[in-house]
C-alpha positions as CSV (number, residue, x, y, z in Angstrom):
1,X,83.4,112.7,114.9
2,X,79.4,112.3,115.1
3,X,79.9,111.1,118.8
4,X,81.3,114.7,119.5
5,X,78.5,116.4,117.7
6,X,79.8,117.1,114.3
7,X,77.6,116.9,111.2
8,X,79.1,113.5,109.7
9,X,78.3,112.4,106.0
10,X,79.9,108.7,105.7
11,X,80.3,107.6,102.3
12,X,81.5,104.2,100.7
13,X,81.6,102.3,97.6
14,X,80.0,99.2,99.8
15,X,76.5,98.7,100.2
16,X,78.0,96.4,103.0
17,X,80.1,98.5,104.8
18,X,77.0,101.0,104.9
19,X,75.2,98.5,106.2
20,X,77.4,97.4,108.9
21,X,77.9,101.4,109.8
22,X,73.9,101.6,109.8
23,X,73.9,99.0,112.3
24,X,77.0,100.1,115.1
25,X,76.1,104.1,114.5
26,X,72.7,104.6,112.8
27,X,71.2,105.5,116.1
28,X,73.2,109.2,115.9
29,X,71.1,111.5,114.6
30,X,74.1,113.5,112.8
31,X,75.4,111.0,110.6
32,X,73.8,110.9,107.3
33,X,75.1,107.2,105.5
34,X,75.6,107.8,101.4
35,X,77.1,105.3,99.2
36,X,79.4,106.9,96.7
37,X,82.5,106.3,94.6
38,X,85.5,108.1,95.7
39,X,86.1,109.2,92.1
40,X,82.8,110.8,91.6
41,X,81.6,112.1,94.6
42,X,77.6,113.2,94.9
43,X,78.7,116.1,96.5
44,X,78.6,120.0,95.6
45,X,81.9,122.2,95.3
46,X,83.3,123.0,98.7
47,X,80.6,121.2,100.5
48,X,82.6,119.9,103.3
49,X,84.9,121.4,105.7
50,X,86.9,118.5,106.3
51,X,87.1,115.2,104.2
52,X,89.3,111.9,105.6
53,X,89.5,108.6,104.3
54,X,90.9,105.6,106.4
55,X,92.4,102.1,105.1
56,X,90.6,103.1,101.8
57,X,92.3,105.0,99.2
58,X,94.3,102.0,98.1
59,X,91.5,100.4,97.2
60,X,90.4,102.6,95.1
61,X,91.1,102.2,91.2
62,X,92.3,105.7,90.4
63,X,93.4,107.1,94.0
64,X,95.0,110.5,92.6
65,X,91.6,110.8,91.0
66,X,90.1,109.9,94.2
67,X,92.2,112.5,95.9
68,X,91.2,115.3,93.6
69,X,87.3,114.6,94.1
70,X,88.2,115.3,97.7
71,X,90.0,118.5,97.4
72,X,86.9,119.5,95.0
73,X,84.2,118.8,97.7
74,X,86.3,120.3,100.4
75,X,85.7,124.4,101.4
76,X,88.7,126.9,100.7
77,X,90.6,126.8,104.2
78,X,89.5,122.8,104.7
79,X,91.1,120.1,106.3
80,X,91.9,116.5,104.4
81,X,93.2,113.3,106.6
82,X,94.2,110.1,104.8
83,X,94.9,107.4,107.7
84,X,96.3,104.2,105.1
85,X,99.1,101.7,105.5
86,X,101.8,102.2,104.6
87,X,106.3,101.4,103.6
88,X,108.1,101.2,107.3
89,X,110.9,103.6,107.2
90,X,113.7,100.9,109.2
91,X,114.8,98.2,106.3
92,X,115.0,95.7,108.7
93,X,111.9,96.3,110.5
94,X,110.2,96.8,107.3
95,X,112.0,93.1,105.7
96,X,110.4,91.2,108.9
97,X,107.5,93.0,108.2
98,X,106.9,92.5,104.8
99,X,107.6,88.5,105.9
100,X,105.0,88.7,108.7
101,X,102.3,89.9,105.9
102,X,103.9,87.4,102.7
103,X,104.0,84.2,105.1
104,X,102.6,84.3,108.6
105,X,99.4,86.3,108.3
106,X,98.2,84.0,105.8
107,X,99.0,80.7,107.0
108,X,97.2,82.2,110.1
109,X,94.0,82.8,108.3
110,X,94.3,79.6,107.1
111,X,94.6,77.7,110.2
112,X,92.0,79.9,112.1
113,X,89.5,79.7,109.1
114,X,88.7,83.0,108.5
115,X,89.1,84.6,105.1
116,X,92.4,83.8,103.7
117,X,91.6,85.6,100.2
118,X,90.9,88.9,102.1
119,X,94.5,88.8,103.7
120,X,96.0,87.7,100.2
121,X,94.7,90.5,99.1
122,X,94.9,92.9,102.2
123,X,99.0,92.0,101.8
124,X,99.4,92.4,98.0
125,X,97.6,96.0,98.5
126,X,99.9,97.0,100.9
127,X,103.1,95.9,99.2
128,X,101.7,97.7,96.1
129,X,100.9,101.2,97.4
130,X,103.3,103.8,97.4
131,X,105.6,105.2,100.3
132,X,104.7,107.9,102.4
133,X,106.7,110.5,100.4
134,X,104.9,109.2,96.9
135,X,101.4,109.4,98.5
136,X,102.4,113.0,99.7
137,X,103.5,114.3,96.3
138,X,99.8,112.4,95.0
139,X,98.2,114.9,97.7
140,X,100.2,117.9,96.9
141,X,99.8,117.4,93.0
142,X,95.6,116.9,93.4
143,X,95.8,120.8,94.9
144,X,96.1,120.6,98.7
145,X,98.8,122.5,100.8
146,X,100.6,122.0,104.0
147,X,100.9,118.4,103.6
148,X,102.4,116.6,105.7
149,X,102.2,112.6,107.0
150,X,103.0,111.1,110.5
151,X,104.2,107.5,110.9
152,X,102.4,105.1,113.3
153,X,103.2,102.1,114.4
154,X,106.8,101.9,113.1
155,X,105.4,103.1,109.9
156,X,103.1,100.2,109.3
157,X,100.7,102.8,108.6
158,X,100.4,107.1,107.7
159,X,98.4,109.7,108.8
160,X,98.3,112.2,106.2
161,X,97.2,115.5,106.1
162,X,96.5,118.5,104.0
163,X,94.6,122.0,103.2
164,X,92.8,123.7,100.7
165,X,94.0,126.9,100.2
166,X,91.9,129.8,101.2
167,X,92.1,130.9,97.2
């Protein structure tokens, strides 16, 4: 979004992930880096006219708080995108699926010697959080309208979306 010109503010709990966006996109002059918690922004009323949030709501420890804090820092008339994994619709494709993340993933991790607690945790977030429809009623309930979500990649993950209304 900063690439095409848009003021960006880019907010995280991580002093690391910060860091790491300082260093691939600090050099664009409209994107101001803030750490923050999702459940108490440091952000006015309706300062934003469009908040999104990707891969993190599920990590957050009170995600329909989360959810309204970003309906309260969003304008009247505002936009809200949540792009998070997510429950595969097709039982079967979402069984080999769930087996791919329980067994395989890890054992790859493992083997390749990369962080193997990150994908034990990575798979027990994702078989925890709720199904497209439960995350929808979450949005609804914290105030936003028009929601509606859109299944990618057989439903492995959600891109969900909502507005403010105008009143």
């Amino acid at each position: 979004m900063a690439d095409g010109g848009a003021q960006v503010v880019a907010a995280d709990f991580s002093p690391g992930m910060l860091a790491e966006g300082r260093r691939r996109h600090g050099h664009l002059p409209n994107l101001t880096f803030v750490q923050a918690d999702a459940t108490d922004l440091p952000f006015a009323d309706g300062e934003f006219d469009a908040v999104t949030m990707s891969y993190g709501l599920r990590n957050v420890q009170q995600p329909k708080k989360a959810l309204a804090e970003l309906h309260r820092v969003t304008k009247p008339g505002g936009r809200l995108v949540i792009n998070e994994f997510s429950t595969p619709p097709g039982r079967v494709f979402r069984g080999l699926y769930r087996i791919y993340n329980a067994q395989i993933l890890p054992r790859v991790a493992r083997i390749a010697g990369t962080n193997a607690e990150a994908y034990d945790y990575l798979n027990e977030s994702i078989r925890d959080w709720p199904d497209q429809r439960t995350l929808a009623g979450w949005i609804r309930k914290a105030g936003w309208t028009d929601v509606a979500y859109r299944n990618l990649s057989f439903g492995i993950v959600a891109l969900h979306r909502g507005r403010k209304p105008l009143s």
